[in-house]
C-alpha positions in Angstrom: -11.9 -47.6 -55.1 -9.0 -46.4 -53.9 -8.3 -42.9 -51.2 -5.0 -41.7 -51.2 -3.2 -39.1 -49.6 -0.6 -36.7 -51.4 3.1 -35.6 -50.6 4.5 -32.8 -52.3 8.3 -32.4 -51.9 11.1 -30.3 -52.9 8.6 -27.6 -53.8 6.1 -29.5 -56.1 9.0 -31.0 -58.8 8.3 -34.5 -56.1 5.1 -35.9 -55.7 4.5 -39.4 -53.7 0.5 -41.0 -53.6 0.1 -43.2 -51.4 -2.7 -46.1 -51.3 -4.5 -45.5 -47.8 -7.6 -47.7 -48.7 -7.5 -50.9 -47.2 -7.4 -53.0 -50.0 -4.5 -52.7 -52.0 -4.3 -52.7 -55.5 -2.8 -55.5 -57.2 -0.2 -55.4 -60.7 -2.8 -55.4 -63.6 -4.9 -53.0 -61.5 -1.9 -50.4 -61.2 -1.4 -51.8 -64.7 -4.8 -50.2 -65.7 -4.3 -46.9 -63.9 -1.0 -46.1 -65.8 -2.5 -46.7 -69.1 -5.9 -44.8 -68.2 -3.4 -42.2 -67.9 -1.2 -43.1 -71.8 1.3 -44.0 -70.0 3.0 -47.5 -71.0 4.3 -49.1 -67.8 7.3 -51.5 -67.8 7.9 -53.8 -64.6 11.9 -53.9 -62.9 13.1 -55.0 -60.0 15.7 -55.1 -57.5 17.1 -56.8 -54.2 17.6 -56.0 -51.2 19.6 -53.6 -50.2 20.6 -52.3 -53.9 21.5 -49.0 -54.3 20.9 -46.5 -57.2 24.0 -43.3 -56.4 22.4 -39.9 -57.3 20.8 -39.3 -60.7 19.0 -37.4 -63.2 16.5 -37.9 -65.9 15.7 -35.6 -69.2 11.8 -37.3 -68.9 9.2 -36.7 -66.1 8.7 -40.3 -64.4 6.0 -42.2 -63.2 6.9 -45.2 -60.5 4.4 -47.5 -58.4 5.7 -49.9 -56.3 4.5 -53.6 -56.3 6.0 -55.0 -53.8 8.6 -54.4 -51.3 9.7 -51.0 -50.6 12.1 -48.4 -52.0 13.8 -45.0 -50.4 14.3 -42.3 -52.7 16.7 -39.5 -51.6 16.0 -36.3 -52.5 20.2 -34.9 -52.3 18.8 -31.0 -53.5 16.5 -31.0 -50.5 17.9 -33.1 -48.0 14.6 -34.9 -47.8 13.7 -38.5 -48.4 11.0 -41.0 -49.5 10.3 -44.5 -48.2 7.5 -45.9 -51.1 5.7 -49.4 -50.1 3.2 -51.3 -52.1 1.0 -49.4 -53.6 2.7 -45.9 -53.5 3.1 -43.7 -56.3 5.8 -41.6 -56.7 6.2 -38.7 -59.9 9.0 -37.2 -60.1 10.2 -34.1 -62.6 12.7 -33.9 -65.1 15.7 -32.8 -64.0 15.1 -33.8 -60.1 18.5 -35.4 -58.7 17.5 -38.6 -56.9 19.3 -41.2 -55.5 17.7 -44.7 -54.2 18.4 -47.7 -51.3 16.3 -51.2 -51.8 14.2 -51.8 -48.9 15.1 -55.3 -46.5 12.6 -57.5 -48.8 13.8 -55.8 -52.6 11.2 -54.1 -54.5 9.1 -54.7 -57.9 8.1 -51.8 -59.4 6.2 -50.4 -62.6 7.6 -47.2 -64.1 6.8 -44.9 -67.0 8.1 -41.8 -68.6 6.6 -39.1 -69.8 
């Protein structure tokens, strides 16, 4: 079973989980979670070092990160994210974000609601 500890950000419209058990979850098992949840996950990637310029989205989404790492910037707030294996992030509609590729890339499963 997993523990996790919580991150609210940019006054509750930003939420990171992050895995703090010491085992971490593998694909199908974050897999499971999402669709425990209704949520129908679909797996991207990127390299290192890519970067996403800042953004919005009309739907709520739902990221986990399956390998690598992955810093979301938060431009409204000023703040930022750094999500490693195992993190969750959820992040509201409407939310500018903008994102940098860790040094190994990053695989990730995402879903909208």
């Amino acid at each position: 079973m997993n523990s996790e500890e919580t991150e609210d950000l940019e006054q509750s419209k930003v939420e990171v989980i992050r895995w703090s058990s010491g085992t971490r979850p593998d694909e199908e098992t974050l897999k499971k979670i999402l669709a425990e949840e209704d949520l129908d996950a679909y797996r991207w990637s990127n390299g290192p070092g890519d970067v996403y310029s800042a953004h919005t989205h009309s739907f709520n989404k739902v990221i986990y990160v399956v390998s690598g790492s992955i810093t979301f910037g938060l431009p409204d707030s000023g703040e930022q994210v750094t999500l490693n294996f195992g993190d969750r992030l959820n992040l509201a509609a409407g939310v500018a974000h903008n994102a940098i590729v860790g040094s190994e890339g990053v695989v990730c499963l995402e879903a909208h609601r």
